[in-house]
C-alpha positions in Angstrom: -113.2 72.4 161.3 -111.7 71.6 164.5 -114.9 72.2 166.4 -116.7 69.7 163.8 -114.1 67.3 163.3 -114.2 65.7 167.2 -117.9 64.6 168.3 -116.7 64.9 172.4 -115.6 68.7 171.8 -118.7 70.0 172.5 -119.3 67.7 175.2 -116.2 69.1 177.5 -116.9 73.1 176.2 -114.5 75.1 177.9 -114.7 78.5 176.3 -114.3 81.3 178.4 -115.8 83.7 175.9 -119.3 82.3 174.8 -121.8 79.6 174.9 -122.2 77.0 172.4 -125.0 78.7 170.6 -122.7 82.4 170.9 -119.9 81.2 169.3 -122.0 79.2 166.5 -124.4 82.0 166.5 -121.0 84.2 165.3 -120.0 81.7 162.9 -123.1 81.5 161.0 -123.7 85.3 160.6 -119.9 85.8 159.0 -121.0 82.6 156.7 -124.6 84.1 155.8 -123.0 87.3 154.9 -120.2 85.9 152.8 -121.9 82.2 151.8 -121.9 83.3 148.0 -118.3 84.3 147.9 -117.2 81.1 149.6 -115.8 78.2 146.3 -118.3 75.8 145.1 -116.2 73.1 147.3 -116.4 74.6 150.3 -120.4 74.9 149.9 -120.0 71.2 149.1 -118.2 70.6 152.4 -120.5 72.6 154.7 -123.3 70.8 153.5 -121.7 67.5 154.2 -120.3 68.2 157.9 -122.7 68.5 161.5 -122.5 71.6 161.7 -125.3 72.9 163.8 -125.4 72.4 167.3 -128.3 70.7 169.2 -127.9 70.9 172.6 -124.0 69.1 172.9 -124.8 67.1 169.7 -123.5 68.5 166.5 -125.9 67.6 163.6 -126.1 67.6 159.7 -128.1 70.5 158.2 -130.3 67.9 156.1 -131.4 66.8 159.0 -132.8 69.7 160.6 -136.0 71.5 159.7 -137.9 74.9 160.9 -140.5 72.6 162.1 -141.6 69.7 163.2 -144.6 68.1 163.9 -143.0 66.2 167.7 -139.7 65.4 168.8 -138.1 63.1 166.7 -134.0 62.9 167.8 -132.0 61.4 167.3 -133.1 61.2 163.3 -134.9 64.8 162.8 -134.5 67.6 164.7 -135.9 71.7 164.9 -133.5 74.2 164.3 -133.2 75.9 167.9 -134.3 79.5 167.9 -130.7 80.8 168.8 -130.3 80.6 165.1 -133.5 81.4 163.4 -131.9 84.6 162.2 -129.9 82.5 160.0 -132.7 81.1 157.7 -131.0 81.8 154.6 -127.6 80.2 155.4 -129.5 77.3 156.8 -131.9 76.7 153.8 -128.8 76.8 151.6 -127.0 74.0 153.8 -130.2 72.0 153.1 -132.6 73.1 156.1 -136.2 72.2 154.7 -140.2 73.7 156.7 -141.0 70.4 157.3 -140.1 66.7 156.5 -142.5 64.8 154.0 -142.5 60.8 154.0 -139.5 60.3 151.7 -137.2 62.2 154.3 -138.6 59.7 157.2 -138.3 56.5 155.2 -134.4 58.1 153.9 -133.4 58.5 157.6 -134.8 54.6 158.2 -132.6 53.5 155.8 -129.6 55.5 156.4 -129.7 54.2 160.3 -130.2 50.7 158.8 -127.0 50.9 156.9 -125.7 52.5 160.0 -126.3 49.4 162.0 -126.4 47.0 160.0 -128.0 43.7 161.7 -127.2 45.6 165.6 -130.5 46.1 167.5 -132.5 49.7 168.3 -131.4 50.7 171.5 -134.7 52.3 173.7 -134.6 55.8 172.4 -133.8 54.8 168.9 -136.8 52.5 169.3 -139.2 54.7 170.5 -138.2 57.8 167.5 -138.3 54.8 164.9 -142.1 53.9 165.9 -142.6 57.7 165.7 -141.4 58.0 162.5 -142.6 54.9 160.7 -146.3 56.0 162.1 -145.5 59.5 160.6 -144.9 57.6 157.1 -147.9 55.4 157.0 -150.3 58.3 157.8 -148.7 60.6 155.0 -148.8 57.8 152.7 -152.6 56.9 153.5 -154.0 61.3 152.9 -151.5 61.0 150.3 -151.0 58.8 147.8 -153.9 56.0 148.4 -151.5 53.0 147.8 -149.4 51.4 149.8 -145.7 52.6 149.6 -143.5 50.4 146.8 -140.3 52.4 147.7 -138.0 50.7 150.6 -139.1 51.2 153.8 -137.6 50.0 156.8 -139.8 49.3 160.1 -138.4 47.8 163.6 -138.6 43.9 164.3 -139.6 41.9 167.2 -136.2 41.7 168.5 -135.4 45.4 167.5 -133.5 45.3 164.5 -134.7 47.4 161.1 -135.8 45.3 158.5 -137.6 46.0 155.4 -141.2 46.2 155.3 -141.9 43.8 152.3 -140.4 40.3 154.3 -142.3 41.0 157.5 -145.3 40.1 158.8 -147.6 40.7 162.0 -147.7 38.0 164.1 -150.8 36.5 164.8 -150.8 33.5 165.4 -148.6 33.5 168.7 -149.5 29.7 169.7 -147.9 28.6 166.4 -145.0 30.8 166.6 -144.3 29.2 170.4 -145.2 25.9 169.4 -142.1 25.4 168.2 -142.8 24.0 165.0 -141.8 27.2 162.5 -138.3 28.2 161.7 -138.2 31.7 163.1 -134.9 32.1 161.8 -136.3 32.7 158.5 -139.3 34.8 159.4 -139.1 38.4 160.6 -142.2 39.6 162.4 -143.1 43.6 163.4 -142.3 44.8 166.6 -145.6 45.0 168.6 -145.2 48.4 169.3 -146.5 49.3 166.0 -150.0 48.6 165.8 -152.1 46.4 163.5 -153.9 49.5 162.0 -149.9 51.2 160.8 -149.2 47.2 159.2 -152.4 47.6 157.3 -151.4 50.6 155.9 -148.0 50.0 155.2 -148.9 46.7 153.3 -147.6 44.5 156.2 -149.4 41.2 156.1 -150.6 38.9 158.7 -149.1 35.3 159.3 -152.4 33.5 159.3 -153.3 35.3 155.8 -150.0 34.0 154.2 -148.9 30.9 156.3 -150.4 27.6 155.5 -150.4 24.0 156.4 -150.2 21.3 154.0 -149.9 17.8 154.0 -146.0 16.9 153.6 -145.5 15.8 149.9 -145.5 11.9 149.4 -146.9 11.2 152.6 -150.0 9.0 152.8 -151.8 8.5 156.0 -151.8 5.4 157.3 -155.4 4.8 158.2 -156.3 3.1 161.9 -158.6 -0.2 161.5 -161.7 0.6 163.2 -164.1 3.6 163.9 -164.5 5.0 167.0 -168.3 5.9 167.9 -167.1 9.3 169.3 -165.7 10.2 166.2 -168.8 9.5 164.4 -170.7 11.7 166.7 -168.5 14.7 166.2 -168.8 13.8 162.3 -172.2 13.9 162.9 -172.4 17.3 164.8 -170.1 18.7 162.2 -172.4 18.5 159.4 -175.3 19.9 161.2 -176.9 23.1 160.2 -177.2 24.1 163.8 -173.1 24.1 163.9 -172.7 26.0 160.5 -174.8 28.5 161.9 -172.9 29.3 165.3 -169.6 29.2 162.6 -171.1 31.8 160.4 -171.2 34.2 163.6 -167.7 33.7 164.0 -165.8 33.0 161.0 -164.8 36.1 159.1 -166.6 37.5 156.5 -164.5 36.5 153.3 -164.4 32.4 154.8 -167.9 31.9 155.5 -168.2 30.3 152.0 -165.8 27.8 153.3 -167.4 26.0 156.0 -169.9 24.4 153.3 -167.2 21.9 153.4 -168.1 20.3 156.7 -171.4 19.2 155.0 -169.9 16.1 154.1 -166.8 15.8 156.1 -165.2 12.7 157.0 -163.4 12.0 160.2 -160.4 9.2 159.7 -158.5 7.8 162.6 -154.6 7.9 161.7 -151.1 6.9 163.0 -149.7 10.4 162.3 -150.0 13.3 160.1 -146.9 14.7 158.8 -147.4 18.6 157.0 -145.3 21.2 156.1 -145.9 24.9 156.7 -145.7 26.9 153.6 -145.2 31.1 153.9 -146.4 32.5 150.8 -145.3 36.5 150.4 -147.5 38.1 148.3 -145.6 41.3 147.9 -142.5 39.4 146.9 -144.1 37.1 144.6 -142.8 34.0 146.4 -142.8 30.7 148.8 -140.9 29.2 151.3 -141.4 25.9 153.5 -140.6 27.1 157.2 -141.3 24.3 158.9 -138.9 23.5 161.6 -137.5 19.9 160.8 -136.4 19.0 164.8 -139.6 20.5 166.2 -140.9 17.3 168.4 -144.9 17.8 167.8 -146.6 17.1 165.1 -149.9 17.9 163.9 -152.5 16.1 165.7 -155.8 16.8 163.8 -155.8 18.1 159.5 -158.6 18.7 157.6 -157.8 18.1 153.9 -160.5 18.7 151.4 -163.8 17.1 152.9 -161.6 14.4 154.9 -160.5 15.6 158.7 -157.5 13.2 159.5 -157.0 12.5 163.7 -153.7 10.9 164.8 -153.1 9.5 168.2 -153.6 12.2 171.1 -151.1 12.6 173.6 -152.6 12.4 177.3 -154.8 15.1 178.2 -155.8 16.1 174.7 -159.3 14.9 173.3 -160.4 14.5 170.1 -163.2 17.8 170.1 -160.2 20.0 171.3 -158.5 18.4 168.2 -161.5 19.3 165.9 -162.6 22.5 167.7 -158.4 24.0 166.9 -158.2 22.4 163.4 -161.3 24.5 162.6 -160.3 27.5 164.0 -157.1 27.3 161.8 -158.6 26.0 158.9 -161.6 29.2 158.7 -159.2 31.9 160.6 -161.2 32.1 163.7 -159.8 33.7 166.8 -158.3 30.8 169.4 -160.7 32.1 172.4 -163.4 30.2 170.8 -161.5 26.5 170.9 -163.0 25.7 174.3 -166.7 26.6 173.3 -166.7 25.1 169.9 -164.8 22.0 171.7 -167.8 22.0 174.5 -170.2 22.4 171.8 -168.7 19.1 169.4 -168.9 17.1 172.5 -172.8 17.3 173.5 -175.6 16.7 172.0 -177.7 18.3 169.8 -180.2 19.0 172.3 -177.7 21.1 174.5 -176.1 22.7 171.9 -178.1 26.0 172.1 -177.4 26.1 176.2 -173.8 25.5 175.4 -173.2 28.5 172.9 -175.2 30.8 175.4 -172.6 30.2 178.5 -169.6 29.8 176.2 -170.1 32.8 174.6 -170.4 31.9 171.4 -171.8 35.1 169.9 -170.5 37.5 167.0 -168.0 40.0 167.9 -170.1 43.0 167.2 -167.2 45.5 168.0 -165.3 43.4 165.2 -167.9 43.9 163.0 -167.7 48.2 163.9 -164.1 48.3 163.3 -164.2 46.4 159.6 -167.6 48.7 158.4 -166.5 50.9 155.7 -163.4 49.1 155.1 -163.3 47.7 151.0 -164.1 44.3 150.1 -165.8 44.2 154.0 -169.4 42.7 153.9 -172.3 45.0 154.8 -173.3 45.5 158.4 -176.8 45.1 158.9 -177.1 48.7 160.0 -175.6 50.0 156.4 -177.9 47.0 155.0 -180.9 48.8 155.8 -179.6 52.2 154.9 -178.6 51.2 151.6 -180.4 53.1 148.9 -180.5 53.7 145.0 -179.5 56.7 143.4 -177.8 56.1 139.9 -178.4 60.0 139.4 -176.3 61.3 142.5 -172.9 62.9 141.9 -170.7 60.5 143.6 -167.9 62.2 145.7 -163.9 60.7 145.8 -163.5 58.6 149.2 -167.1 58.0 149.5 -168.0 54.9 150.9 -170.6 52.5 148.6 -172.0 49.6 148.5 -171.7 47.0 145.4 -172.1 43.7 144.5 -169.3 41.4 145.7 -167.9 40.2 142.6 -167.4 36.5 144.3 -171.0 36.1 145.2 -173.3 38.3 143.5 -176.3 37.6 146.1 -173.8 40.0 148.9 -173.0 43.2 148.9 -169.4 44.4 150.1 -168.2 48.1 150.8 -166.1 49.9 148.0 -164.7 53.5 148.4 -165.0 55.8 145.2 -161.2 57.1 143.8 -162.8 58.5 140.6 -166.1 59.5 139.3 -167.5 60.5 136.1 -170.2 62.8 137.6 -173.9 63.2 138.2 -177.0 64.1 136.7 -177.2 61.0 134.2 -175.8 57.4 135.1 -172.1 57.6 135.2 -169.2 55.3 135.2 -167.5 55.4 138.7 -164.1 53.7 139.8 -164.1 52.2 143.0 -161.5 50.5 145.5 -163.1 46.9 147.0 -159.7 46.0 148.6 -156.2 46.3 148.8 -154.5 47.3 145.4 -158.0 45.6 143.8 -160.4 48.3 141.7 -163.6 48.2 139.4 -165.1 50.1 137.4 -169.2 50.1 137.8 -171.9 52.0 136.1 -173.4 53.9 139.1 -176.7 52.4 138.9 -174.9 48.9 140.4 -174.1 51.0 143.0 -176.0 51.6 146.3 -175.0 54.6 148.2 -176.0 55.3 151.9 -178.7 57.4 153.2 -179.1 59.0 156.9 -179.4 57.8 160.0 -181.2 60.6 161.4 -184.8 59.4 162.7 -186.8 62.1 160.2 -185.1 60.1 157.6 -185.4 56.5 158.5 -187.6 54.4 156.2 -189.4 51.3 156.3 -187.8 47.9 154.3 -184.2 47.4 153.0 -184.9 48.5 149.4 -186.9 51.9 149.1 -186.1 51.6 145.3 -187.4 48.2 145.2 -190.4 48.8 147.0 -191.4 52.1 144.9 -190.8 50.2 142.0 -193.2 47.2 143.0 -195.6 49.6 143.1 -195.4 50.8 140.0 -198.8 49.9 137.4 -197.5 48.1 134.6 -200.7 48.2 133.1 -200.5 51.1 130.8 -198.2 49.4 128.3 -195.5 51.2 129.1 -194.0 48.3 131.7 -194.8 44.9 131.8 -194.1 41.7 134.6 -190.4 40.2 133.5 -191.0 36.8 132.2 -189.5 34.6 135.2 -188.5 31.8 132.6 -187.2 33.2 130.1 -184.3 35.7 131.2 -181.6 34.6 128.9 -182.3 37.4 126.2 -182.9 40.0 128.9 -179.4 39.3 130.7 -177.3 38.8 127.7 -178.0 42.2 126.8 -176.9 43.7 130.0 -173.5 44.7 130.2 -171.0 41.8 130.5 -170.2 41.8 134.3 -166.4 40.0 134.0 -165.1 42.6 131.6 -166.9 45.1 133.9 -165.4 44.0 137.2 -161.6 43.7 136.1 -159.2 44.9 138.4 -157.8 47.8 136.5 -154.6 49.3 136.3 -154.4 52.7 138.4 -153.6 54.7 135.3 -156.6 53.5 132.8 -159.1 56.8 132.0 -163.1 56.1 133.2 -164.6 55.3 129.7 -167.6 57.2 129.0 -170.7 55.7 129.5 -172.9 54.8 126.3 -176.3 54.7 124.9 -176.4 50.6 125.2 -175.4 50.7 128.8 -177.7 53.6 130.3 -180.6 51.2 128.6 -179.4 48.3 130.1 -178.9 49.9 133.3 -182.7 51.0 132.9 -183.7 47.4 132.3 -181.7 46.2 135.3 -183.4 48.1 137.4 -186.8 47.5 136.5 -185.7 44.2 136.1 -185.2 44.0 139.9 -188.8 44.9 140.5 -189.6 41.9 138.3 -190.8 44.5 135.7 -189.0 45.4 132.2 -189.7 47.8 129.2 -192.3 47.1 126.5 -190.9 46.2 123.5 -191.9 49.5 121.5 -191.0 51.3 124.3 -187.0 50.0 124.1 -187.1 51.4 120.5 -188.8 54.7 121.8 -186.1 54.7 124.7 -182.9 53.6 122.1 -184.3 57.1 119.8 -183.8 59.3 122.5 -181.2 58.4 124.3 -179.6 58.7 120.7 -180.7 62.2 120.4 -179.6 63.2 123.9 -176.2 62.0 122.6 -176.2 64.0 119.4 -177.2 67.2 121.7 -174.8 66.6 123.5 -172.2 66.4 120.6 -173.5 69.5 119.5 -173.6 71.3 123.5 -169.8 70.0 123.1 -169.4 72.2 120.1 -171.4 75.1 120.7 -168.7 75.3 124.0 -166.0 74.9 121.7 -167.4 78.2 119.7 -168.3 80.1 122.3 -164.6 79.4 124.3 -163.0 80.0 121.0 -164.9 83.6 120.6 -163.9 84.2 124.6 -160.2 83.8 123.8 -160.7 85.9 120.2 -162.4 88.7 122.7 -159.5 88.7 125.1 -156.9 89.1 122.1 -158.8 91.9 121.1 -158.6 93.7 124.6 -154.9 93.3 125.2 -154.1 96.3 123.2 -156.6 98.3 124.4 -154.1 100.2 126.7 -152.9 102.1 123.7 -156.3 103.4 122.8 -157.1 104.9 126.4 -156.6 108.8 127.4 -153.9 109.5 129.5 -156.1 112.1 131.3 -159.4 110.2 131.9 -158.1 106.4 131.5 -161.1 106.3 129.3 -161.5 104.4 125.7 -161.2 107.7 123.3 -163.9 109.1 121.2 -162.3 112.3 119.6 -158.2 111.7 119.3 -156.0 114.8 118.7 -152.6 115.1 119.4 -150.7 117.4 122.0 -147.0 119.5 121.1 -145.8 116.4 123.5 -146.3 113.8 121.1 -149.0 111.8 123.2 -152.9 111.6 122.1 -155.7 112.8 124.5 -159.4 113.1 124.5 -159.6 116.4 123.2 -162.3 117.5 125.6 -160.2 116.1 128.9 -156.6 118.1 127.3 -159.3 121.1 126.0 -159.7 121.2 129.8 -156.9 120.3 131.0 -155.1 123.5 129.3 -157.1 125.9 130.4 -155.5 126.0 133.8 -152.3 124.5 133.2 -149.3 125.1 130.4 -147.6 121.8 131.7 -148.0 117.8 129.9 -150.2 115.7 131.8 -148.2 112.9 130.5 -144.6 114.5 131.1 -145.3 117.2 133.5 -142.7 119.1 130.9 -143.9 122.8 129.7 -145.8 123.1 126.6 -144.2 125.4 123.8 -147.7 125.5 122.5 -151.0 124.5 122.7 -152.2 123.7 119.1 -154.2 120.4 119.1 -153.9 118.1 115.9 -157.0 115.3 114.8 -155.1 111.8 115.3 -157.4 110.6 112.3 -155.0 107.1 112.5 -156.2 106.3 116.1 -159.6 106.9 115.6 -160.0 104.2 112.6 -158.3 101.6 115.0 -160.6 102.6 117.5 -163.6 102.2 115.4 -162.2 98.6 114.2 -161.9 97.2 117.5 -165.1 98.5 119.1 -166.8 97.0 115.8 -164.8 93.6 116.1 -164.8 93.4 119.6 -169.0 94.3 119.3 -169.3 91.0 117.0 -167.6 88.9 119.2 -169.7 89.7 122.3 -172.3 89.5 120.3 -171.8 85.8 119.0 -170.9 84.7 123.1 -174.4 86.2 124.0 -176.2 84.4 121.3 -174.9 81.1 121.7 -174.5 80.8 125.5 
């Protein structure tokens, strides 16, 4: 107690007689030897207390483990090797192998509680982005979803907050603009990267801030139009501009610069907006606008109408334009200046202009996003796409499927359950965050290799083989183009298909209907479909593969009933062996020691030796006795266990 008790004791050590780790090492052997004698209380209290030195710093045994994967003090640390010997005592006190995730995010919280709103000092810093990266890569190989429980991560200005109010910070010009209320926002400290926020579930600010027009306020419109602003209108709705925009807008926005097509640019005094932070993990909204923040927003595109206020000296209206676009379709800020240089010429300079500005897709962008769910296909997994609604499907595999927004694309999914191979099968698959289908595996396009031997000509192999298909023989015949209605109502009905699903749900099996109309849609894609007769042909025996396999299903019930009825007849088959030759018994007799033998293995047995092979005890005589008893069990359970095998062997 009194070593415990003070925290500077083992800082000024003055014992003449030991070391630290001596007179600990001491301690702990007398309590490993006497640790069950010691009162339920006591236990209690030792369990409580630091107790184990570490170095000069005396530390709670539920904090310490026999290993760990790097240095994490002041929150985890290894039990030294002065008192390995100890193991028992220590596991008792609460010493664990290792730490899993729930001890890291516990520790987070404890020090939050510990310091309450103070801030991370540099050591505590650098062992809290150890340990918050430890927990979001054992909750990525472990669980697949992102953590619910409480975990609590470092700030920007270094204090722990909780995980589900912060966000990654993004949109630094915004933040230093001045115009958000940062009181009410916490953002993640930049040591932890963007790829630990994904998986922890932390959000970005430009995915869940947005701008809107300040309730009530009408624009007061400016008499006039200038010509410049009719240009830029003009350029705007080009095709040549929504081309360079689809190279740079994300993926999942593209769709959304079809509203340029018939934007309108109006000149007003001022534009008054609000910004709105919507939280998706705690379900709510808040307006964080900062109401003394001098600047106002000086270009808002609402709808199909771009409003422009009055620029301030130095400002033009394409910079205007070119940042309200890159706000409004979440592009990067380093491409204001060349989409500003582009609004501003002509149309006949526009394709010199995006060559020196740079205005190119980011193809290292595009790298890091391939494979990741509800991504778009990179034209390299494009061409490698393939058909194969017969392949066994593996859990984390990487697939393509339709994106359920826009059929005509196809996004990458990763498989988290499948219902196997050999025949089409249902398969579950993740296309984003917390978001899964289920999909019959012939909507789903798997990947091929890359490997020269195996590269092939087109974008759809399957396709093309089926093209060339004759559909002359009356087996297949040309889909009818315009009249597709009867053909697609009788494929399965893609909403109810494409739900997101709750995590728990069981993959339904697949039936009859849909393995046709998985049939049809693929022929159906070679602009080919089944002859009528042939359906009913098709429906029969897809029917009787489903009554074989009923009866496959029962046969296995049989033949694992007879297994189990076999090993219940072998478990007392102990009792029926010789004691001499371990052997099953033909001819039973019975020994003056009470045990049976096979009377040729005791016959010889006792021709050399007057002693029990069972007991090793002298025999008072050697008179052997028919054990006529044994022999009709015997009998019975080579003829019953001769059945069994016999029904296995004809039914497997």
């Amino acid at each position: 107690r009194e070593l415990t008790e003070n925290e500077d004791e083992l800082d000024h050590w003055a014992y003449k007689h030991g070391s630290i780790e001596e007179v600990f090492a001491y301690i702990f052997a007398f309590l490993q030897e006497n640790y069950s004698k010691l009162s339920p209380l006591v236990q209690s209290g030792l369990k409580d207390r630091s107790i184990v030195p570490f170095g000069t710093t005396l530390v709670k045994a539920n904090r310490l483990f026999f290993r760990l994967p790097k240095d994490l003090s002041p929150f985890f640390f290894e039990v030294p090797r002065a008192f390995g010997a100890y193991d028992n005592l220590l596991r008792s006190l609460g010493v664990r192998d290792s730490p899993k995730s729930e001890d890291y995010a516990h520790s987070l919280s404890e020090l939050h509680d510990d310091i309450a709103t103070g801030r991370l000092n540099a050591n505590e810093l650098k062992s809290v982005v150890e340990v918050v990266n430890l927990i979001a890569v054992e909750e990525t190989y472990g669980s697949k979803q992102t953590p619910s429980r409480c975990i609590f991560a470092p700030d920007s200005s270094g204090r722990l907050v909780n995980t589900n109010i912060m966000f990654e910070n993004d949109c630094e010009w915004l933040v230093q603009s001045g115009r958000l209320e940062l009181n009410l926002i916490f953002f993640v400290h930049p040591k932890l990267s963007s790829e630990i926020c994904r998986k922890l579930g932390i959000g970005k600010l430009s995915d869940q801030i947005h701008e809107v027009l300040e309730q009530g306020f009408v624009p007061k419109v400016m008499k006039g139009k200038d010509s410049n602003l009719c240009r830029i209108e003009f350029t705007l709705r080009s095709d040549i501009f929504a081309e360079i925009l689809s190279t740079l807008v994300p993926k999942t926005f593209v769709s959304s610069i079809s509203v340029l097509r018939n934007v309108k640019i109006v000149a007003v005094e001022e534009i008054k907006t609000r910004f709105i932070l919507q939280n998706k993990r705690e379900m709510n909204e808040i307006d964080i606008t900062n109401p003394s923040a001098p600047e106002k927003s000086h270009c808002y595109l609402n709808n199909d109408t771009m409003f422009i206020s009055k620029l301030p000296l130095g400002l033009t209206c394409e910079l205007a334009v070119a940042s309200s676009l890159c706000d409004f379709l979440c592009m990067e800020r380093k491409y204001v200046a060349g989409l500003s240089a582009i609004v501003s010429s002509d149309h006949a300079a526009i394709p010199t202009i995006k060559k020196s500005m740079g205005l190119f897709e980011d193809q290292s962008c595009c790298e890091l996003l391939r494979g990741e769910p509800g991504q778009h296909l990179s034209s390299t997994d494009l061409e490698l796409s393939e058909m194969k609604p017969l392949k066994l499907f593996h859990e984390g595999e990487i697939v393509a499927v339709k994106d359920t927004n826009d059929t005509s694309n196809l996004i990458y999914g990763t498989v988290s359950e499948s219902g196997g191979g050999t025949s089409v099968s249902r398969l579950r698959l993740c296309i984003g965050e917390g978001k899964e289908i289920d999909v019959l595996s012939s909507d789903v396009r798997s990947f091929r290799s890359g490997s020269k031997d195996n590269q092939v000509i087109g974008k759809d192999v399957y396709h093309t083989q089926l093209q060339n298909l004759n559909f002359n023989n009356g087996i297949l015949r040309q889909a009818d183009q315009t009249n597709t209605d009867e053909f697609e109502s009788s494929l399965i009905d893609e909403d109810s298909r494409t739900n997101t699903l709750n995590k728990h749900d069981v993959l339904a099996p697949v039936d009859k209907s849909e393995i046709l109309s998985a049939v049809q849609d693929l022929l159906f894609s070679a602009n080919l479909s089944l002859d009528d007769d042939v359906k009913s042909i098709f429906n029969s025996n897809l029917s009787l593969k489903e009554e074989m396999n009923n009866m496959d299903i029962y046969t296995e019930s049989l033949l694992s009933e007879g297994r189990t009825l076999s090993k219940d007849l072998s478990k007392g088959i102990d009792a029926f062996l010789c004691p001499v030759t371990r052997e099953i018994m033909n001819d039973p007799v019975m020994c003056c020691d009470g045990h049976t033998y096979e009377r040729e293995a005791i016959e010889m047995w006792l021709t050399s030796n007057s002693r029990s092979p069972k007991t090793n005890q002298t025999l008072p005589s050697r008179t052997l006795i028919p054990n006529h008893a044994m022999r009709n069990s015997i009998d019975a359970l080579r003829e019953n266990m001769g059945a069994v095998n016999k029904f296995i062997e004809l039914y497997k």
